[in-house]
C-alpha positions as CSV (number, residue, x, y, z in Angstrom):
1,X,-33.3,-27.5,17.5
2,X,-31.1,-26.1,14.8
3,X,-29.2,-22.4,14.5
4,X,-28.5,-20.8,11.2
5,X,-25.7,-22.4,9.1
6,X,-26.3,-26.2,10.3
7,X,-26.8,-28.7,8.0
8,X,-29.5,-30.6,7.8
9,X,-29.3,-33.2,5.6
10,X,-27.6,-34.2,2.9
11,X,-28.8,-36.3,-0.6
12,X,-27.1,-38.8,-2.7
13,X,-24.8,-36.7,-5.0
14,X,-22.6,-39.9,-5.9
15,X,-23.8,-39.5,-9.4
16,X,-23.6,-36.1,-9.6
17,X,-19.8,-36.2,-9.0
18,X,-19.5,-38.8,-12.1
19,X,-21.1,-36.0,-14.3
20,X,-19.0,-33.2,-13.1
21,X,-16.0,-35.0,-13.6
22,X,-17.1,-36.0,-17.4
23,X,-18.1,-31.9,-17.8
24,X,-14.9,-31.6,-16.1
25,X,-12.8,-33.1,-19.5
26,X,-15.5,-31.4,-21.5
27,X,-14.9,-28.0,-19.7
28,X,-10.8,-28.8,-20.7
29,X,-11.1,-29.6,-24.5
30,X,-13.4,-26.7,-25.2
31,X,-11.1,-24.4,-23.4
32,X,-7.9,-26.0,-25.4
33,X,-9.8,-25.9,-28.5
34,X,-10.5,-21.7,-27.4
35,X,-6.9,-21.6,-27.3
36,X,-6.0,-23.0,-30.1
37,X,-8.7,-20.5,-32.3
38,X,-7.5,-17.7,-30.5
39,X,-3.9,-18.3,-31.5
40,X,-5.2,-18.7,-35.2
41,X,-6.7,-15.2,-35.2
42,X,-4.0,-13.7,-34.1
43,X,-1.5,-15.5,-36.2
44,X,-3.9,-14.9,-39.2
45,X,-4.1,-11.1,-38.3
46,X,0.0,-11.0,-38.2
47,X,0.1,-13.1,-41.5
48,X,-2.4,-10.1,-43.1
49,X,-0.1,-7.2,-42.1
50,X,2.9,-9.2,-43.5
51,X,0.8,-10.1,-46.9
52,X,-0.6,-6.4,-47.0
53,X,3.0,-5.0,-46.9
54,X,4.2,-7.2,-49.0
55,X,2.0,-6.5,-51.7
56,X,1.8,-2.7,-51.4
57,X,5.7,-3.2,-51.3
58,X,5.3,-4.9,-55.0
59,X,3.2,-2.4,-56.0
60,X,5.5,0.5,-55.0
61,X,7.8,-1.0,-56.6
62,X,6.2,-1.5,-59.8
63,X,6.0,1.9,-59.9
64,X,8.9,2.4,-59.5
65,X,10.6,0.4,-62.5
66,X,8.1,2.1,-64.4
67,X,9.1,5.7,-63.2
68,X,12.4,4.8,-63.8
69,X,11.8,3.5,-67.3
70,X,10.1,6.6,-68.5
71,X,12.2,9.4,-66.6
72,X,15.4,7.1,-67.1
73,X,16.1,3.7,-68.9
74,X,13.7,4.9,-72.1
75,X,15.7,8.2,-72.9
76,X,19.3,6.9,-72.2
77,X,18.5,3.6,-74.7
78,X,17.7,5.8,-77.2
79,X,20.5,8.0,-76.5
80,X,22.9,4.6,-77.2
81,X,21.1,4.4,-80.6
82,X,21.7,7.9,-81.7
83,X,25.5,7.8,-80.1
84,X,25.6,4.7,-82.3
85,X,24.2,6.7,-85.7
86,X,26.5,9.4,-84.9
87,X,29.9,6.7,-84.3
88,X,28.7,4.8,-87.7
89,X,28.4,7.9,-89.2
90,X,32.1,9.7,-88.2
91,X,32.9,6.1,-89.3
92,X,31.7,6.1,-92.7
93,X,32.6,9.9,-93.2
94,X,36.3,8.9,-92.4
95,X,36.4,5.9,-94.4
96,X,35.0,8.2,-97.4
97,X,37.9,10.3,-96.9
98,X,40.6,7.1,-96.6
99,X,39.1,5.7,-99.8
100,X,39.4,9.5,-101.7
101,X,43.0,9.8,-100.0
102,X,43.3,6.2,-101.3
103,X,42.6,6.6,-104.9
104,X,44.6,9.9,-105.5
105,X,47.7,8.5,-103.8
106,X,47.3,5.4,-106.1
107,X,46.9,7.4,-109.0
108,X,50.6,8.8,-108.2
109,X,51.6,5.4,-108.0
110,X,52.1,5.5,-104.1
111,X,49.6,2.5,-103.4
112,X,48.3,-0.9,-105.0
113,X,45.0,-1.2,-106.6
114,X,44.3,-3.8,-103.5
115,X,45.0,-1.0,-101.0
116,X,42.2,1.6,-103.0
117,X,39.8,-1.6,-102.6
118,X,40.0,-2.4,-99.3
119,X,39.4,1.4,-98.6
120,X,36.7,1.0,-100.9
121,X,35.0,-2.1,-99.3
122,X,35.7,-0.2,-95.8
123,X,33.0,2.0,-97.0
124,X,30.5,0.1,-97.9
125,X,31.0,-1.3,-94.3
126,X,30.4,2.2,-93.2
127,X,27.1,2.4,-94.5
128,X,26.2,-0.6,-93.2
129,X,27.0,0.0,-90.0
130,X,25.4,3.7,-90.4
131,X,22.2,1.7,-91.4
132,X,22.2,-0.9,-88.8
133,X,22.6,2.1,-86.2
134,X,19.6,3.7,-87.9
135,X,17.3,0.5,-87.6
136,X,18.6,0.3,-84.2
137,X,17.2,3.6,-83.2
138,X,13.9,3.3,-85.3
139,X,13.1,-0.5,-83.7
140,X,14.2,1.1,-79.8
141,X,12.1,4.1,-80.6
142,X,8.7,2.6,-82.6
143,X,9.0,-1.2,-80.3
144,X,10.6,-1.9,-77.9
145,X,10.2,1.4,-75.8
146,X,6.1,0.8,-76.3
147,X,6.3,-2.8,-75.4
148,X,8.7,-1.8,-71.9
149,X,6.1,0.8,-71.1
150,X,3.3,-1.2,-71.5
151,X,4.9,-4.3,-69.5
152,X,6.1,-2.1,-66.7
153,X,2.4,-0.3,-66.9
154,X,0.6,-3.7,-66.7
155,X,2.9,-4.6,-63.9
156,X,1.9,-1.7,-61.7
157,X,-2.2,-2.6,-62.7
158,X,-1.2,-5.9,-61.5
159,X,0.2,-5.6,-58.0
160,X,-2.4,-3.1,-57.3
161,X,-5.0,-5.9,-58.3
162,X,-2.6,-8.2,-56.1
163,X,-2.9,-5.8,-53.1
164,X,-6.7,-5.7,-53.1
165,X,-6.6,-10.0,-53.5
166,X,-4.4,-9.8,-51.0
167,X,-6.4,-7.9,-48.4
168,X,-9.7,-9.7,-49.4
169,X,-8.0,-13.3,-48.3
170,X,-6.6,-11.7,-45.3
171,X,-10.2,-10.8,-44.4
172,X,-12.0,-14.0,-45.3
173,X,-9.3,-16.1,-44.0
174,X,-10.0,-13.7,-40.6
175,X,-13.1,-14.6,-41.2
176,X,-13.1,-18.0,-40.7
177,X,-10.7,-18.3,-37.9
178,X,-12.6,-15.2,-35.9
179,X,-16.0,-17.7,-36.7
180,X,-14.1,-20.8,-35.5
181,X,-13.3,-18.7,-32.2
182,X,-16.7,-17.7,-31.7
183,X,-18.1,-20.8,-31.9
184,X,-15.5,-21.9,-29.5
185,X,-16.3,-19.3,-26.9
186,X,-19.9,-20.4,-27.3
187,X,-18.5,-24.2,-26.4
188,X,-16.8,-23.0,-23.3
189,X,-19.6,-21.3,-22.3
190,X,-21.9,-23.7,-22.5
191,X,-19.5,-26.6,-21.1
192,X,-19.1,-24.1,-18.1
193,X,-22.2,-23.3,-17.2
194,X,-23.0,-26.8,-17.6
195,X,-20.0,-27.6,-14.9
196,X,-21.4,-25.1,-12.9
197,X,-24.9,-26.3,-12.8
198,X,-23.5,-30.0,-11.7
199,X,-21.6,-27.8,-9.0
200,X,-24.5,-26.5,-7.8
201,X,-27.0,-29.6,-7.8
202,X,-23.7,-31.0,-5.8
203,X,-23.7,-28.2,-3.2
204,X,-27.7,-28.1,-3.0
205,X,-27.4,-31.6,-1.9
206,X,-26.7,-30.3,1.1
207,X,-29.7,-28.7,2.8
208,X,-28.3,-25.6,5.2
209,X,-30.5,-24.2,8.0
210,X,-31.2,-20.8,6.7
211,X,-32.3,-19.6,10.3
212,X,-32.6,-20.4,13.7
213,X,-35.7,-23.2,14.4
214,X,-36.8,-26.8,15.2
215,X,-36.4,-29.3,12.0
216,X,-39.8,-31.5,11.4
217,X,-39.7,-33.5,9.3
218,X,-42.7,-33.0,6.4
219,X,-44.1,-36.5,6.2
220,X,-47.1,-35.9,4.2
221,X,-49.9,-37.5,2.7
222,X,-48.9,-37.9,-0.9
223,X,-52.7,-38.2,-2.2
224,X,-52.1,-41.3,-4.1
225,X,-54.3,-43.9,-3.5
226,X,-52.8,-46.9,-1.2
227,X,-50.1,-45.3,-1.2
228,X,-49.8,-43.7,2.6
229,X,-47.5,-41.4,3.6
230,X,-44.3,-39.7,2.3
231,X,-42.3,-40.9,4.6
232,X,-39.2,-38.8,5.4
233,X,-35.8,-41.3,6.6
234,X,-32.5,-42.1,5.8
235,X,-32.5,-44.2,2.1
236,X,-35.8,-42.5,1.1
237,X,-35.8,-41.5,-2.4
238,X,-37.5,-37.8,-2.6
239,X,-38.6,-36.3,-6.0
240,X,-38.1,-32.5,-7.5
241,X,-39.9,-30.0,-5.3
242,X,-40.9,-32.7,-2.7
243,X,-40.8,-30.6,1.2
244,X,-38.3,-32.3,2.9
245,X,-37.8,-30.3,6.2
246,X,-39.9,-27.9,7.6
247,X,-38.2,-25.4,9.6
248,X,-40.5,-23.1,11.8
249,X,-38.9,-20.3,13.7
250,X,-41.9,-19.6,16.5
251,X,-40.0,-15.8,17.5
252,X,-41.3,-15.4,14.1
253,X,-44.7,-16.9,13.7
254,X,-47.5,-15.5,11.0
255,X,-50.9,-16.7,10.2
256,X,-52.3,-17.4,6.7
257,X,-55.1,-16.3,6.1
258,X,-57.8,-16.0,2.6
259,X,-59.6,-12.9,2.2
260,X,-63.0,-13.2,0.3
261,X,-63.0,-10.9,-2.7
262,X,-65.6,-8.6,-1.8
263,X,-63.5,-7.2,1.4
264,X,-60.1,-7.5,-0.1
265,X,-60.7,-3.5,-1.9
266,X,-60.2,-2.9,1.9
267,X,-57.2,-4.3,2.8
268,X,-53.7,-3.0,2.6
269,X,-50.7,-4.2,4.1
270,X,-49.8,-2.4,7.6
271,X,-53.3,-2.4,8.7
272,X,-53.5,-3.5,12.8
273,X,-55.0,-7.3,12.8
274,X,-56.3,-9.0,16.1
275,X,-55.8,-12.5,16.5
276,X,-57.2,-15.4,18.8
277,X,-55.9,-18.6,18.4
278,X,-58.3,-21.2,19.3
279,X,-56.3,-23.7,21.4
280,X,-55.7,-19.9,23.8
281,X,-59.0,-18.3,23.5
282,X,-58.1,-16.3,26.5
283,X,-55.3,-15.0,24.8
284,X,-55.4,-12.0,21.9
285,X,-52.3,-11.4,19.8
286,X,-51.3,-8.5,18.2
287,X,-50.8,-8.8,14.0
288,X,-50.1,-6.8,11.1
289,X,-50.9,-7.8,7.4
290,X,-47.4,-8.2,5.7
291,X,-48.4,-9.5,2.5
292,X,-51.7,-9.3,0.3
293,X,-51.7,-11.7,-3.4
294,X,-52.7,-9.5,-5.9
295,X,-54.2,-13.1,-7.5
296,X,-57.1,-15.0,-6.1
297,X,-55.7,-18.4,-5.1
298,X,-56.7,-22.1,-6.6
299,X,-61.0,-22.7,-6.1
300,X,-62.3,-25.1,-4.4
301,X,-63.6,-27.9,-6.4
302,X,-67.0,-28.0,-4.8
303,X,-67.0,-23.7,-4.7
304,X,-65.7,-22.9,-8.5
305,X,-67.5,-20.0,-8.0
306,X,-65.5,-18.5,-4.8
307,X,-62.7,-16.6,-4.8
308,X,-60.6,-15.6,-2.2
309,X,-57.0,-14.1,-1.8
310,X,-54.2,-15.0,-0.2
311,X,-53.1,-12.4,2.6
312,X,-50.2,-13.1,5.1
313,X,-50.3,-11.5,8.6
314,X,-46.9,-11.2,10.6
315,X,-47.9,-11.7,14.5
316,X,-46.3,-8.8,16.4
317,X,-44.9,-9.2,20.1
318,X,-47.0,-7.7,21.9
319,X,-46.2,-8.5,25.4
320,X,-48.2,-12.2,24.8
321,X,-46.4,-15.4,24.9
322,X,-45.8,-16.2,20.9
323,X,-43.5,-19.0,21.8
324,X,-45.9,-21.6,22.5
325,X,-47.2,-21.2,19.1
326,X,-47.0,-23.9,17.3
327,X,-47.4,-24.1,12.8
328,X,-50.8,-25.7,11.7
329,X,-53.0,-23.9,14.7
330,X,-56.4,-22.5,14.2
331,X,-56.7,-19.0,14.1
332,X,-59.2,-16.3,13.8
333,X,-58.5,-12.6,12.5
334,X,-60.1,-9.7,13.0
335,X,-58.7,-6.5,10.5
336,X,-59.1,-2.9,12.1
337,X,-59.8,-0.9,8.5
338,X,-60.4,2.4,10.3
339,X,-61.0,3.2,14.1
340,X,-62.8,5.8,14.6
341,X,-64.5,7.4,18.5
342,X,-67.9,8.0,19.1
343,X,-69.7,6.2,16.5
344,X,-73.8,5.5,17.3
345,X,-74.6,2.1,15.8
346,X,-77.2,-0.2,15.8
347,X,-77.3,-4.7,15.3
348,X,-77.5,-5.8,11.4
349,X,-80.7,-7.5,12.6
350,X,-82.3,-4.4,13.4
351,X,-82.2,-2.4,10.3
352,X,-84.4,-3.2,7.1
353,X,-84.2,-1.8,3.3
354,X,-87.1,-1.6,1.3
355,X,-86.0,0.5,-2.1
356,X,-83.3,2.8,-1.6
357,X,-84.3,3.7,2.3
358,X,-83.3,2.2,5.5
359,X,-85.6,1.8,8.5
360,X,-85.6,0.2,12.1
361,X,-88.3,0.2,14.7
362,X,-87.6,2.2,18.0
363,X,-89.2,1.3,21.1
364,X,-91.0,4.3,22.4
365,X,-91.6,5.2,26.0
366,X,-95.2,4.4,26.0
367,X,-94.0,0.6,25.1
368,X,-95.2,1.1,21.7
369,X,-92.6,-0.2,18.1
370,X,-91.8,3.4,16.0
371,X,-90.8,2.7,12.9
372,X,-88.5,5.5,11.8
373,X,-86.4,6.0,8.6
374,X,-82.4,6.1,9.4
375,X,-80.0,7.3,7.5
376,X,-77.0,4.8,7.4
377,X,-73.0,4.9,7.5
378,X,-70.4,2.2,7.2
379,X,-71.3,-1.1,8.0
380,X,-69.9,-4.7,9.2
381,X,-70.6,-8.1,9.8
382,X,-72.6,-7.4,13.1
383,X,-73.0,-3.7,13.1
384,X,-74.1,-0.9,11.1
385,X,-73.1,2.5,11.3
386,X,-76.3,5.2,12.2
387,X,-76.0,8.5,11.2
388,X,-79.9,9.7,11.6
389,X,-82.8,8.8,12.9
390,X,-82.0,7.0,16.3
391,X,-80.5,8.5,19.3
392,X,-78.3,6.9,21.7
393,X,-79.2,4.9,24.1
394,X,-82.7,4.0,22.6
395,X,-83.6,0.3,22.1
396,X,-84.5,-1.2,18.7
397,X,-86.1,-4.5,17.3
398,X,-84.8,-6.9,16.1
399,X,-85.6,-8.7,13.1
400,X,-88.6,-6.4,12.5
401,X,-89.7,-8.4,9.6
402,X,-90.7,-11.3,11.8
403,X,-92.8,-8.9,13.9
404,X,-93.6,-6.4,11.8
405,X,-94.9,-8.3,8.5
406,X,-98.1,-6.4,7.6
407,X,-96.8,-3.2,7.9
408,X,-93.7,-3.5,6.1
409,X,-95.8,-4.8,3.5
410,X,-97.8,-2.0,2.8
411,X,-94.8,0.0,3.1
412,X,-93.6,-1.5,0.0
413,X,-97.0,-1.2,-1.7
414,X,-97.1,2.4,-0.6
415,X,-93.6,2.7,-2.1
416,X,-94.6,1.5,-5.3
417,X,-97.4,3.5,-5.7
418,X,-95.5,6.8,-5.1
419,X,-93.0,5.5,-7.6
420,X,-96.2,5.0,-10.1
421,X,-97.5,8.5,-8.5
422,X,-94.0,10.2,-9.3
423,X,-93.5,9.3,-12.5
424,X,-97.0,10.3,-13.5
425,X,-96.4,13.7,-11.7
426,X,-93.1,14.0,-14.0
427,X,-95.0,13.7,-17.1
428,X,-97.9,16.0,-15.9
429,X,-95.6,18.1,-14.9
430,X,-93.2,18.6,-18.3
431,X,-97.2,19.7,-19.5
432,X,-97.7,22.2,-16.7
433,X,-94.0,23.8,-17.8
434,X,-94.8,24.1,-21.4
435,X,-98.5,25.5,-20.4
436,X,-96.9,27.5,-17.9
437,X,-94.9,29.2,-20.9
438,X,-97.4,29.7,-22.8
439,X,-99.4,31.7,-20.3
440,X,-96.4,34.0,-19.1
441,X,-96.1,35.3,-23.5
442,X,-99.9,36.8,-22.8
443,X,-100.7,40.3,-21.1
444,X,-99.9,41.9,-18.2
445,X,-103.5,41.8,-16.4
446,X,-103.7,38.0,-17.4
447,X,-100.5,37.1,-15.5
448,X,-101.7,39.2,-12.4
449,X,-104.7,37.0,-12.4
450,X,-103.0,34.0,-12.0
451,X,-100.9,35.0,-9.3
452,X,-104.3,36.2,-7.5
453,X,-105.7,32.6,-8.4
454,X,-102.6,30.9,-6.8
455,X,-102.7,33.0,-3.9
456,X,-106.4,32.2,-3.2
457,X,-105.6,28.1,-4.0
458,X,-102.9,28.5,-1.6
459,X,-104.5,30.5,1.8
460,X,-106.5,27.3,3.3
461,X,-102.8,26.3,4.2
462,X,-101.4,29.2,4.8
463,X,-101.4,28.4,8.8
464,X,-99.9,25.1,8.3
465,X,-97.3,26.3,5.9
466,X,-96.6,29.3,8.6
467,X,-95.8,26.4,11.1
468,X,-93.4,24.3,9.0
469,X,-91.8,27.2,7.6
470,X,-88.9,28.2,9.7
471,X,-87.2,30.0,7.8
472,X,-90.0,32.4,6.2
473,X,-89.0,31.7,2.8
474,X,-92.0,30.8,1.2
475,X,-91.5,26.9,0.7
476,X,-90.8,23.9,2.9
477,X,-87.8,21.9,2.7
478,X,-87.6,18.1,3.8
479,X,-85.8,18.8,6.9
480,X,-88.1,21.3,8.5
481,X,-90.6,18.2,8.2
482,X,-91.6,16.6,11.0
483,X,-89.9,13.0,11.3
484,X,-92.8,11.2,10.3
485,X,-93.9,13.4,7.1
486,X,-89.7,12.9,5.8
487,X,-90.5,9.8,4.5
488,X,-93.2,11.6,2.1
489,X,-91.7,14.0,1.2
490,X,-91.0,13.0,-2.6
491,X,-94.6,12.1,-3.2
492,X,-95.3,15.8,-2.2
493,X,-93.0,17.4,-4.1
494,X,-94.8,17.1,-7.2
495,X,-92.5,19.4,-8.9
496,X,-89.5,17.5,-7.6
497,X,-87.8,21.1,-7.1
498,X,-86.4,19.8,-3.7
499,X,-89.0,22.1,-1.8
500,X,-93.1,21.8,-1.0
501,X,-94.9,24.8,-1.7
502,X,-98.2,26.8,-0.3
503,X,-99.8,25.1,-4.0
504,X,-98.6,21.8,-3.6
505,X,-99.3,21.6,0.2
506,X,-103.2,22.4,-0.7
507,X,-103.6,20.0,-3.6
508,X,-102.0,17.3,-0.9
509,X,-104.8,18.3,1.9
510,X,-107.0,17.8,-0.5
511,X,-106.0,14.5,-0.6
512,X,-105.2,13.4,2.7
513,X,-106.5,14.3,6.3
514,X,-105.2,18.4,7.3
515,X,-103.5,17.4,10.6
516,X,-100.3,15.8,9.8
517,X,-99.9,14.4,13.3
518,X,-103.2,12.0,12.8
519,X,-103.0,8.2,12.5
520,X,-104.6,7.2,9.8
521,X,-107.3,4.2,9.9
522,X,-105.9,0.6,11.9
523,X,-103.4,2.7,14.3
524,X,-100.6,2.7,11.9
525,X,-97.9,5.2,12.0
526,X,-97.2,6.4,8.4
């Protein structure tokens, strides 16, 4: 005997622990190798910023030299150039005027000829220099201010190019690092739940009482041939799945049972069950279905055709003695699907069906068999439910056809010919209906006639029809019939209106004998 929590037994799980410590070092690389891509992705995303800034720094400025050039640097360089026109010209202007002051003063003797030709040559130098300054200007103006512009300008186009390479390496660089860290989590994953599943195998090698109960051990017939039994010990290897231990807990006990597929419509779980276990027939236990399979269960080989499902009844304390109980005991159920008081019923044996109708034989007082059409309810295995045509208390045959053969057969044959009778009188009848129009489109003296005609057909049973009609309403329903006449009562109404009438109770005297309490020929009730 066992409580909940104990354990049981316990398998081999030497080799388990060899594969959990291998994961183990799996597990650790995988993780270190997570690490390591996670510290990539966010270096690479720090190393983006950094490469981003830089190059929109470039291109800022970029724009700025060039801003500079064209609000600054271009209008003061040309400004040196003119300056340097204007100096070269003030230049040459005053050496103009030293080379005129020159030659008059030399005409008066006061200077050399050496003196008037150095002031001369000055001159000349002058408008050089004024020339020079004027190429100057013209070259700063028509070349090198275009070719400035247009380096500064295709240094801007450049860095903003730069910026968008820049950002597109960032990202696939990302890219890569961000896949590399994926695939790492995936690793880790994998590796752990692979750790985890060697951790559990480990911990299901030990088998834990999961209640209170008596441990058997399942040694089993393993349906292999020469084999013998599973035998359940210390050393003994055990596959996947294989029952080890069964644990029974008899304060809980439950009987399994297989419900053949034409009852199972009726069965629900709660429904009261009454048991009686065959090794304490003088005991009955109280159940309850718990559990019904909504799928049949495997067929028998030699019944392929059967199918039964599965149904699980809990056994309820019911002031019995459910401990002594013991799993693998025969048991027989008996489901209550509804309970109801008062019900008049009659054996299975008893009652016969020929067509649609039910009938048993009644015993009479005078020792004489009755047979008598019933109508019928629910029924059982043993019983069936009577809802008319036998009163309480009365005493019926059984198995009637053993005792009763002749006359059940010429029920049938009578049966059959009604059927033939019937369906001849629905034909004839459709005729009568359309004839029957016809008439009642013709005059007024015509129609009065018939009615005369019908009246006249229909006053030889006019005492007859008095006595069956209770109700004074003209026509004769099935139950003011007497009991015996019931079972007739289709083949009489040839009109099949649900009613006999004055006309079709005359054309049936015709037929048949005027008292309908007569036996016909042979003592036969009909």
């Amino acid at each position: 005997m066992v409580k909940a929590g104990d354990l049981l037994c316990e398998l081999d799980s030497a080799l388990l622990v060899d594969k959990e410590k291998q994961q183990q070092i799996q597990v650790t690389q995988a993780e270190a190798e997570l690490k390591q891509a996670e510290e990539n992705v966010a270096i690479q995303k720090t190393q983006n910023d950094s490469d981003n800034s830089a190059a929109l720094l470039a291109y800022e400025l970029a724009n700025l030299d060039l801003e500079k050039f064209l609000k600054g640097e271009s209008q003061r360089d040309i400004n040196v150039k003119q300056g340097a026109i204007t100096k070269a010209r003030e230049d040459l202007q005053r050496a103009e005027e030293t080379f005129e002051f020159s030659k008059r003063i030399a005409k008066k003797g006061y200077k050399n000829q050496n003196d008037v030709e150095a002031d001369r040559i000055n001159v000349v130098k002058a408008q050089i220099d004024l020339e020079i300054a004027k190429e100057d200007l013209a070259v700063e103006k028509d070349y090198v201010q275009k070719r400035k512009e247009r380096e500064l300008k295709a240094a801007v186009e450049e860095k903003e190019r730069d910026q968008e390479r820049v950002r597109r390496k960032g990202i696939a660089t990302l890219a890569q690092y961000e896949a590399k860290l994926k695939a790492g989590q995936l690793t880790y994953e994998v590796e752990s739940s692979e750790l985890e599943r060697f951790r559990e195998q480990i911990k299901a090698c030990k088998l834990i009482a999961p209640q209170n109960g008596q441990v058997v051990y399942a040694n089993q017939d393993n349906g292999r041939r020469g084999n013998g039994e599973d035998v359940i010990e210390e050393g003994t290897e055990v596959r996947e799945r294989q029952a080890i231990i069964q644990l029974p807990d008899f304060s809980l006990m439950k009987v399994d049972a297989r419900i053949h597929e034409s009852k199972i419509s009726l069965i629900r779980e709660g429904l009261p069950v009454d048991i009686r276990v065959d090794a304490f027939p003088e005991q009955t236990y109280l159940g309850e279905v718990d559990q019904v399979s909504s799928v049949p269960i495997s067929s028998n080989w030699m019944r392929p055709d059967l199918k039964e499902y599965k149904a699980s009844i809990k056994i309820v304390p019911n002031g019995a003695d459910i401990t002594k109980l013991k799993p693998g005991l025969t048991a027989e159920i008996e489901i209550r699907i509804e309970e109801r008081d008062g019900v008049l019923q009659v054996p299975v044996q008893s009652v016969i069906t020929i067509g649609t109708q039910h009938y048993i034989f009644v015993l009479g007082s005078d020792g004489e068999a009755v047979r008598r059409l019933i109508k019928i309810g629910q029924t059982s295995d043993t019983t069936i439910e009577i809802l008319d045509g036998v009163q309480e208390d009365e005493e019926v045959i059984l198995n009637p056809r053993t005792h009763f053969a002749d006359q059940l057969i010429d029920l049938e044959e009578q049966m059959a010919l009604e059927r033939k009778e019937q369906a001849e009188n629905q034909a004839s009848g459709q005729a009568k209906r359309k004839s029957t129009k016809a008439q009642s489109s013709g005059k007024s003296g015509g129609k009065a006639g018939g009615q005369n005609s019908k009246k006249s057909s229909a006053g030889g049973a006019s005492g007859f029809m008095k006595r069956l009609d209770k109700n004074s309403d003209g026509k004769i329903s099935k139950e003011e019939l007497p009991e015996p006449m019931r079972e007739r009562f289709s083949s009489m109404d040839t009109n099949k209106d649900g009613f006999i009438t004055a006309e079709e109770l005359s054309k049936l005297r015709g037929k048949r004998p005027p008292s309908g309490g007569q036996r016909p020929s042979g003592g036969k009730r009909p």
